[in-house]
C-alpha positions as CSV (number, residue, x, y, z in Angstrom):
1,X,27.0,-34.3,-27.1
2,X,23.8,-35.1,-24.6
3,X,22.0,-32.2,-22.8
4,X,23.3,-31.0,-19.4
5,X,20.8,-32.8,-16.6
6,X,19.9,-31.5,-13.3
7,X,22.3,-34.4,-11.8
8,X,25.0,-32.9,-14.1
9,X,24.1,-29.7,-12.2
10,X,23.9,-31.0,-8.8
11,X,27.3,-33.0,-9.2
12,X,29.3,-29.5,-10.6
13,X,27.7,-27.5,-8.3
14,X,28.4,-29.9,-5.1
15,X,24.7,-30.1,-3.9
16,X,22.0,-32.3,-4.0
17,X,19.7,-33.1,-7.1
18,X,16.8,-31.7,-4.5
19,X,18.2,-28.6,-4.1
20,X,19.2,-27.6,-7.8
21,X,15.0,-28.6,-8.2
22,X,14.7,-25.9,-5.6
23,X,16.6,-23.5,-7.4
24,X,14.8,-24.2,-10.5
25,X,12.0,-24.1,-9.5
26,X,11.3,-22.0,-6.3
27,X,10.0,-24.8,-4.3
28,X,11.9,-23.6,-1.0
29,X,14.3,-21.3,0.8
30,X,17.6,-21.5,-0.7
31,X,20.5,-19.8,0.7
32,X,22.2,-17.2,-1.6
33,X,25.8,-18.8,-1.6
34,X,24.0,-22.1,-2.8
35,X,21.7,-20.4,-5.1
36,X,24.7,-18.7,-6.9
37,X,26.6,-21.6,-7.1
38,X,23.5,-23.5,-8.9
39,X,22.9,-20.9,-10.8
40,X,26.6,-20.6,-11.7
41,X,26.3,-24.5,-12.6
42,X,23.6,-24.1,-14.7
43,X,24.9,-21.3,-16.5
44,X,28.2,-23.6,-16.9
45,X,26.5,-26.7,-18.1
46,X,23.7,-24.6,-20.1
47,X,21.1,-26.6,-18.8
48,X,17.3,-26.5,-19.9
49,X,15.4,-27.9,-17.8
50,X,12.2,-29.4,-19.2
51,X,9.8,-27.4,-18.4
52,X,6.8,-29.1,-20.4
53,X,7.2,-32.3,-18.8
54,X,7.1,-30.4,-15.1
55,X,4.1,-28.6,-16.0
56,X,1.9,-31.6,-17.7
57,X,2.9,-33.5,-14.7
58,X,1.9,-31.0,-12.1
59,X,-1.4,-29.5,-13.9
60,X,0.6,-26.3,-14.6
61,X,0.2,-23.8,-17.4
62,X,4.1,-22.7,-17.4
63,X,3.2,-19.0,-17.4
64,X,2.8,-16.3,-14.9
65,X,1.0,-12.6,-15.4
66,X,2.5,-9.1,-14.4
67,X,0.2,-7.2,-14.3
68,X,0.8,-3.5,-13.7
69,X,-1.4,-0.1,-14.2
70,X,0.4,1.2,-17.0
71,X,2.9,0.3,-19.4
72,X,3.6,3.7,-20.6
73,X,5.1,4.4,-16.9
74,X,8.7,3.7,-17.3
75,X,9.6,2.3,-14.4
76,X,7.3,-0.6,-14.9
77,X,8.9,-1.2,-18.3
78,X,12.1,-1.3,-16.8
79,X,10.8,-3.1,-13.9
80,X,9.0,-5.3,-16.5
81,X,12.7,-5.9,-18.6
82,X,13.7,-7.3,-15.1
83,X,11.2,-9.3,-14.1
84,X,10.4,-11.1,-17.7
85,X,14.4,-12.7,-18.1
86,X,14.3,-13.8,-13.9
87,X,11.3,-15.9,-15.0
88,X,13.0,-17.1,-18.0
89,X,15.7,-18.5,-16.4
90,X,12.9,-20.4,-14.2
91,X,11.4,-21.7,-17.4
92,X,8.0,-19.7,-16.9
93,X,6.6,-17.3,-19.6
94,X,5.4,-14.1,-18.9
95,X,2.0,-12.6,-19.9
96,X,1.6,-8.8,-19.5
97,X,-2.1,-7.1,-19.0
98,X,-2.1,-3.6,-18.0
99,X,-5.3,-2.5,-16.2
100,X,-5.0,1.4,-16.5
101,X,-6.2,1.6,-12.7
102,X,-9.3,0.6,-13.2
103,X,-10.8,-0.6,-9.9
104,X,-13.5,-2.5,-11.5
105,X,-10.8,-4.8,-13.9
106,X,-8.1,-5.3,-11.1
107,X,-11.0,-6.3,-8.3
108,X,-11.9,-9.4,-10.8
109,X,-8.8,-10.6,-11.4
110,X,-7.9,-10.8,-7.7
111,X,-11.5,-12.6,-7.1
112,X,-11.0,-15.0,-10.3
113,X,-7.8,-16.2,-8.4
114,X,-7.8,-19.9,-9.1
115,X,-10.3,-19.8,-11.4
116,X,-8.1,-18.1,-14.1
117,X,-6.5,-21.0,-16.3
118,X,-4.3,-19.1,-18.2
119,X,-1.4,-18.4,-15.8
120,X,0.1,-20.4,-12.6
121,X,0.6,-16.9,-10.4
122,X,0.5,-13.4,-10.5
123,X,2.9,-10.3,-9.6
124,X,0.9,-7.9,-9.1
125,X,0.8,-3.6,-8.7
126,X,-3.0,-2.6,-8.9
127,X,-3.4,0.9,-8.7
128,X,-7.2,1.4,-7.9
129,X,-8.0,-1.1,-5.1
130,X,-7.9,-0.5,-1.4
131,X,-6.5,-2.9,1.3
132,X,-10.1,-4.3,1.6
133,X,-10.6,-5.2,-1.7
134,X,-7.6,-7.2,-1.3
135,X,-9.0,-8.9,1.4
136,X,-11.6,-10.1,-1.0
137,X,-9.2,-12.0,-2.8
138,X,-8.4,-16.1,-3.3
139,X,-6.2,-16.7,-0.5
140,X,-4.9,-20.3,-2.3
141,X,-4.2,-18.5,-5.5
142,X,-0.2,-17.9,-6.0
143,X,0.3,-13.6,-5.6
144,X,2.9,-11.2,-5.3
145,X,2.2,-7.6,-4.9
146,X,4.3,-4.9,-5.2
147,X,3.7,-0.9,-4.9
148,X,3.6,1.1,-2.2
149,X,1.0,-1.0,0.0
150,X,1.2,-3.7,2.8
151,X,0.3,-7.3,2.3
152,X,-2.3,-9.1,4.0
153,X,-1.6,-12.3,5.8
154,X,-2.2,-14.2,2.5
155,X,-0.1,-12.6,-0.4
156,X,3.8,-11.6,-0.3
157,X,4.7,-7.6,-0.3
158,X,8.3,-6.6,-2.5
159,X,8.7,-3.0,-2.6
160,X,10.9,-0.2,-0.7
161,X,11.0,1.7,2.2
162,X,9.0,4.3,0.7
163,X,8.5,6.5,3.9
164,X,12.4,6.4,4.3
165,X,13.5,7.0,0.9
166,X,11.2,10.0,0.3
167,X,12.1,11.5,3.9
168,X,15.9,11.7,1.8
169,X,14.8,13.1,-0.9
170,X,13.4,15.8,1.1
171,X,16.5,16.0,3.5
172,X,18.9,16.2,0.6
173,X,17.2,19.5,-0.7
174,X,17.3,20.5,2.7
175,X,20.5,19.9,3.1
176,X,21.6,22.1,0.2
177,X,19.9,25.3,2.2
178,X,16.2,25.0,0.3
179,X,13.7,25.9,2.2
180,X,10.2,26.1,0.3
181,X,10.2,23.2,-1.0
182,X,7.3,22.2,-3.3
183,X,5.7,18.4,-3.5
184,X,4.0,17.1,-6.3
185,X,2.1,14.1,-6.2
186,X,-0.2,13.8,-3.2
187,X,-3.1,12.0,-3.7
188,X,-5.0,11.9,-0.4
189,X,-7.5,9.1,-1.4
190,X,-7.9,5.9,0.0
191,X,-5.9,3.9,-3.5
192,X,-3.4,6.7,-2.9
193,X,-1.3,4.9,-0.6
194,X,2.0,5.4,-2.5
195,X,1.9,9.3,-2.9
196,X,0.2,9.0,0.6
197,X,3.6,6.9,2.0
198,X,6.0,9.9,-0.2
199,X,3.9,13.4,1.3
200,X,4.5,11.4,4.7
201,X,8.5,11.2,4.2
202,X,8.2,15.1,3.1
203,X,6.8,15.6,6.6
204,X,9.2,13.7,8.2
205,X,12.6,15.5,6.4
206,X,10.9,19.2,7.4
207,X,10.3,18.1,11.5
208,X,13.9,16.1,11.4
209,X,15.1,19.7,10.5
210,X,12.8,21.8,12.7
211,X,11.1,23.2,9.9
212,X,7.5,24.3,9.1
213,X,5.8,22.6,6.4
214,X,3.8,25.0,4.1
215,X,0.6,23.1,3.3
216,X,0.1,25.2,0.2
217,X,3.1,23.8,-1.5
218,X,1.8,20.2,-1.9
219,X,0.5,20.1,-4.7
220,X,-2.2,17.0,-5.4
221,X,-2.1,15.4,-9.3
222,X,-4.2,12.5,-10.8
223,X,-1.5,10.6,-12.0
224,X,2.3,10.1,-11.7
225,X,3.2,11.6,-15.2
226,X,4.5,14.3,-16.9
227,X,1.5,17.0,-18.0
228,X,0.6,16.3,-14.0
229,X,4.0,17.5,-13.2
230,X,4.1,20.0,-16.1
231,X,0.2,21.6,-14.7
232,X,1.4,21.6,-11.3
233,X,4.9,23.3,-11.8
234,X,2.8,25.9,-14.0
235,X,1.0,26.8,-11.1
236,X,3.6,26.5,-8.4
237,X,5.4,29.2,-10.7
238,X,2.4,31.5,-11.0
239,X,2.8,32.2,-7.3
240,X,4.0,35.2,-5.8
241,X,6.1,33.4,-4.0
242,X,7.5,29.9,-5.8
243,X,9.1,27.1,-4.3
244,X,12.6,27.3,-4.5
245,X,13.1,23.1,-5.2
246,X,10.3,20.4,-5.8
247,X,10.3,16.9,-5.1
248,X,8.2,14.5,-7.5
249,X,7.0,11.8,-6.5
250,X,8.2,10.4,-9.6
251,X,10.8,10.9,-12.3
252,X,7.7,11.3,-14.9
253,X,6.5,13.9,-12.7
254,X,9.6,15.9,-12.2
255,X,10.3,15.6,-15.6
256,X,7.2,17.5,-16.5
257,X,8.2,20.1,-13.9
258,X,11.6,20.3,-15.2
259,X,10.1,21.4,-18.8
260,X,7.7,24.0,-16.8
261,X,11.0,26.2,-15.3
262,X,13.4,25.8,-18.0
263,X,10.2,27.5,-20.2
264,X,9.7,29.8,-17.9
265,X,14.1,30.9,-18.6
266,X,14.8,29.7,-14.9
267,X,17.8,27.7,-13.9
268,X,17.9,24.5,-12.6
269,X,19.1,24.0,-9.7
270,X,20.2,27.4,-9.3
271,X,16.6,29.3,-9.0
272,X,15.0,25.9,-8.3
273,X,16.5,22.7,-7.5
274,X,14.3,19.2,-8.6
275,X,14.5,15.7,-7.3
276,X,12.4,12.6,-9.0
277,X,12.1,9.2,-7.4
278,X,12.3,5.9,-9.6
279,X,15.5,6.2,-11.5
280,X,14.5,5.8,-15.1
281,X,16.9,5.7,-18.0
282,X,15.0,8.9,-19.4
283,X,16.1,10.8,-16.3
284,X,19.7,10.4,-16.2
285,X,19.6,11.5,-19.8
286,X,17.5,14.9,-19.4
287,X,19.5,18.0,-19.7
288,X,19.8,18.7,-16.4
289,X,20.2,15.3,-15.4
290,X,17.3,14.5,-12.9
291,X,18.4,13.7,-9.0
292,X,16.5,10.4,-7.7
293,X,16.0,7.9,-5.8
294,X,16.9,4.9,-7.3
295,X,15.0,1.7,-6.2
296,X,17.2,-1.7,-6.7
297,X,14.9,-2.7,-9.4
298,X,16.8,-6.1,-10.2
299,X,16.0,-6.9,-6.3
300,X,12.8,-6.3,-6.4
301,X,12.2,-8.3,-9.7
302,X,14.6,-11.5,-8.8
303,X,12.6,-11.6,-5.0
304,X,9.0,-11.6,-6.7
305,X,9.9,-14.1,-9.0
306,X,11.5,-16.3,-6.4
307,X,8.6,-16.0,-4.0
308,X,5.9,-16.1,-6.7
309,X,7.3,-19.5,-7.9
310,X,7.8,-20.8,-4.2
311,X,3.8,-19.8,-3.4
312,X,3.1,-21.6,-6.9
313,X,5.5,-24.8,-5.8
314,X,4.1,-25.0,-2.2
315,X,1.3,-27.5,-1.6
316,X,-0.3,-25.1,1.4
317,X,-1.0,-22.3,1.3
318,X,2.2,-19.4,2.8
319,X,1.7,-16.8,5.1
320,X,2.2,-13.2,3.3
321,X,5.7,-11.9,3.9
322,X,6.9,-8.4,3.5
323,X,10.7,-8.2,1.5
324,X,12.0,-4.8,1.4
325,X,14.6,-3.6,-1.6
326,X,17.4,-1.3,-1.3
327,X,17.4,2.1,-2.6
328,X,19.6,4.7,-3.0
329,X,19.8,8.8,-3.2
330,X,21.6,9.5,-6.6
331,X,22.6,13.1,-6.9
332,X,22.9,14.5,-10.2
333,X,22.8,17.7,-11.9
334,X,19.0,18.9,-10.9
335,X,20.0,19.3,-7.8
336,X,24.2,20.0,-7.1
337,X,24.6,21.5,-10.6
338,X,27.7,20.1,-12.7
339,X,30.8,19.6,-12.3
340,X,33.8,21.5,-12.9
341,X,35.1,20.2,-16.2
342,X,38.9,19.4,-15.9
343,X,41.6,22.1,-16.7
């Protein structure tokens, strides 16, 4: 039996040959009731397409990078396990390099741009650089970026709404009749944009409410992990007078807090309720399960693929777009307790 071709595609599907190229390869716009009924094709047929041949014939490595700050951060492992099978399906391979926020290393592989050989196009989530050092970058060279940052007019933005989705976070512990209410994770530096984005959604959820913030009870760490979250809990509950919930500005983070109160015999949420932000599989399996927001991770990783190929594909230069992903409060046990088991 021959292989399935991209005209055996384009027939079963009901479009053009041009358009299942598209698909494939990212080249252009593509609506998403045609893309799903390519994709459905291809999926049908089990078609390869032949991805060698493309790539000698268009000077093309077939490989992209991700590169992120650290891979010991679940969410960009998970993000990773999402990313790596969307670019499968393309027919790219996926090189990993983790830079562990070091300004120095993520500034030269913006400037190398072009230059570097090894890989068609980047997605990218550098931790130490500021929006200037971005603008430092190759404008021709194929780059996504995602984080908490804003793109420049060169390079494409995928993240969430993270003003928005922290303001909820905040508001839902509100809601529940909290009212000192601890943030961990401010980091007022100029690469701190993310926790900078989260302590401003705090602000927002206390003056939607009419309520004072207490500037004491944000609480600045070095990194989004769990001994950050574990030091800072230690000293919010040293206090004579402790928070009664915490939001982290990560799941890592309130993880690491969540270790701190149970220690200390409290109960959570009763004496203090906790709220992470991320959704990782590690916090839906803590004991209480942790309260997040939950970024729509699979969105995020199909739309930088797709626009990373498209950039790659294009023969000018794009202008830099900003996609925003859904999220999503999930409430769990950290912060509305459990429920009633059934009678």
């Amino acid at each position: 039996m021959r292989d399935a071709t991209l005209r055996d595609v384009a027939e079963l599907a009901g479009v053009s040959a041009r358009t299942v190229s598209n698909v494939v390869n990212g080249y252009a716009p593509v609506t998403e009731p045609t893309r799903e009924k390519v994709e459905k094709a291809i999926k049908e047929l089990g078609y390869r397409p032949n991805v060698l041949a493309r790539n000698l014939a268009n000077g093309r490595s077939g490989q992209i990078a991700v590169v992120v700050p650290f891979l010991d951060v679940p969410y960009f492992s998970e993000l990773l396990q999402a990313i790596i099978p969307r670019a499968r399906e393309r027919g790219y391979h996926v090189l990993i390099d983790q830079t562990d926020g070091d300004p120095a290393h993520e500034r030269e592989l913006i400037r190398r741009g072009a230059r570097a050989a090894l890989f068609d196009g980047m997605i990218y989530s550098p931790l130490g650089l500021a929006q200037e050092d971005l603008a430092e970058s190759d404008p021709t060279f194929p780059l996504v970026l995602l984080g908490e940052r804003s793109s420049n007019a060169f390079f494409d933005h995928v993240g969430i709404d993270d003003v928005e989705a922290s303001r909820e976070a905040t508001a839902h512990l509100i809601g529940l009749g909290r009212r000192r209410i601890a943030a961990i994770g401010d980091q007022p530096y100029p690469t701190g944009e993310a926790a900078q984005l989260r302590t401003l959604g705090y602000r927002q959820a206390h003056a939607d409410a009419g309520l004072p913030v207490d500037e004491s009870l944000i609480v600045q760490t070095g990194r989004f992990n769990r001994a950050d979250g574990a030091a800072a809990m230690r000293a919010l509950l040293d206090r004579d007078d402790p928070p009664d919930a915490v939001f982290g500005y990560n799941d890592t983070v309130a993880l690491g807090a969540l270790h701190e109160v149970l220690e200390r015999g409290l109960r959570v949420p009763e004496d203090i309720a906790l709220i992470g932000y991320d959704d990782i599989d590690e916090g839906r399996y803590a004991n209480p399960a942790i309260s997040t927001i939950s970024p729509d991770k699979d969105a995020i990783a199909t739309t930088a693929v797709e626009r990373l190929l498209m950039r790659i594909g294009s023969k000018e230069p794009l202008p830099g777009i900003e996609v925003r992903a859904s999220h999503r409060l999930i409430a769990r046990q950290s912060t509305v307790g459990r429920a009633p088991r059934a009678e």
